[in-house]
N, C-alpha and C positions, 0 to 999 in steps of 0.2 A: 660384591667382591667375591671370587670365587678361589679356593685354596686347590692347588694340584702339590700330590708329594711326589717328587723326582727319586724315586729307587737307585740306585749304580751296587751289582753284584760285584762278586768275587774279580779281583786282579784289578779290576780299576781304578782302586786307589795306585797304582803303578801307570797310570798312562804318560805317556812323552817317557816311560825309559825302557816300559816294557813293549817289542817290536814298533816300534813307529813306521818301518814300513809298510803294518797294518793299517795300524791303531792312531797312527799320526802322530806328532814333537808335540802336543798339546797336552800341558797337564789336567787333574780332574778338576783344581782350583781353577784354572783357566776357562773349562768347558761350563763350568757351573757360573761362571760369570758374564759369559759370553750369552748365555741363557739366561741369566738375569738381565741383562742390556736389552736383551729380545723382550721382553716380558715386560720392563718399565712401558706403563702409561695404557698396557691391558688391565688394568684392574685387577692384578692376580696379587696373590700370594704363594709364594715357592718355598717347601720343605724340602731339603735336599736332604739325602741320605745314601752311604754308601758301608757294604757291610761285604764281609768273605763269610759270613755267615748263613746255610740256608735257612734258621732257625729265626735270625734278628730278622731277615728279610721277610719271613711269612710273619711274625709278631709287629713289625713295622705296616704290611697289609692290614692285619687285624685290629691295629691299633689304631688306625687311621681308619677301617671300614666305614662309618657312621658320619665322619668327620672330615672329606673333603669331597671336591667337587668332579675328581677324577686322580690318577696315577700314569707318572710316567714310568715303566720299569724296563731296564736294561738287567736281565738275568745274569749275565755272562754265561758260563761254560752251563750255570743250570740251567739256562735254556733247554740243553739234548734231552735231560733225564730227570729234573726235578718234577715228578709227578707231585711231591706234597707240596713246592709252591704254585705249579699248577694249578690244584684242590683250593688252595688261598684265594687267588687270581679266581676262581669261579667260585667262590664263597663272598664273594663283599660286592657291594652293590652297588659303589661308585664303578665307574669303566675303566679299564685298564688298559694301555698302550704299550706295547712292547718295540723297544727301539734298539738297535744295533747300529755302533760304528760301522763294522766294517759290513760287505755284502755277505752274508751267511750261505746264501745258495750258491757262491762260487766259490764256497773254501770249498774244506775236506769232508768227504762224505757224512763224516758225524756230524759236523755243523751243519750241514745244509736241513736237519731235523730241529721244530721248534716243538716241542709240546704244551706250551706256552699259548702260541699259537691261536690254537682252537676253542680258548675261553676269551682271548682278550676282543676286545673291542677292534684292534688296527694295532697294525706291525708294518714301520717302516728302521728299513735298513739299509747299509751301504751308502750312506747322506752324513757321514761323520755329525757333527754336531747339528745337520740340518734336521736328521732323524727326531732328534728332539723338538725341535722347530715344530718340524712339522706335526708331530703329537700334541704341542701346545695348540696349537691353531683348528686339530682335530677336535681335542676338549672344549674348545670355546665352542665350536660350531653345533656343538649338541644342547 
């Protein structure tokens, strides 16, 4: 049985009211279920966690380093500039997936920068909840 922890940054606990014409009408309890449904009868285990914190979020990496079998993390906005969970994200030794709602390289020029990016294992974006999907099925394959 293998355990992946599902990260969700900043503003996401606001999904389905914050911009839906990005972000989509689908709440975070929605998303995190819909990815539980995906996941029954893989043999996993899902930690979800969602924090506006960039402190909870690298202490949530750290805490979990040793202790699963991979990480889904959706930054949010710290995607552009968080150099220190960047530093997390290449400090732990499970593999890390970084997954975006919406398409980042078609927003606005700050989004279109991950520094995330370049320590994680795979970065899919623009697949609304398929993003995740698709990282699930990434972690398995390793």
């Amino acid at each position: 049985m293998k355990t992946i922890v599902i990260i969700n940054g900043p503003n996401l606990n606001l999904l389905g009211e914050r911009e839906p014409e990005i972000y989509g009408p689908q709440t975070l309890e929605e998303l995190n279920r819909e990815i539980e449904e995906y996941a029954s009868g893989k043999e996993l285990i899902l930690k979800f966690y969602q924090s506006n914190h960039e402190g909870e979020i690298i202490d949530i990496l750290h805490s979990y380093r040793n202790d699963c079998d991979g990480f889904i993390l959706n930054p949010g906005a710290y995607t552009h500039y968080s150099y220190a969970i960047r530093d997390a994200v290449a400090a732990v030794s499970s593999p890390v997936v970084e997954v975006h709602l919406s398409d980042i390289r078609s927003r606005e020029e700050f989004r279109k920068i991950s520094v995330i990016e370049p320590v994680a294992a795979k970065q899919f974006s623009g697949e609304s909840v398929g993003s995740y999907l698709k990282a699930i099925d990434f972690l398995l394959s390793l």
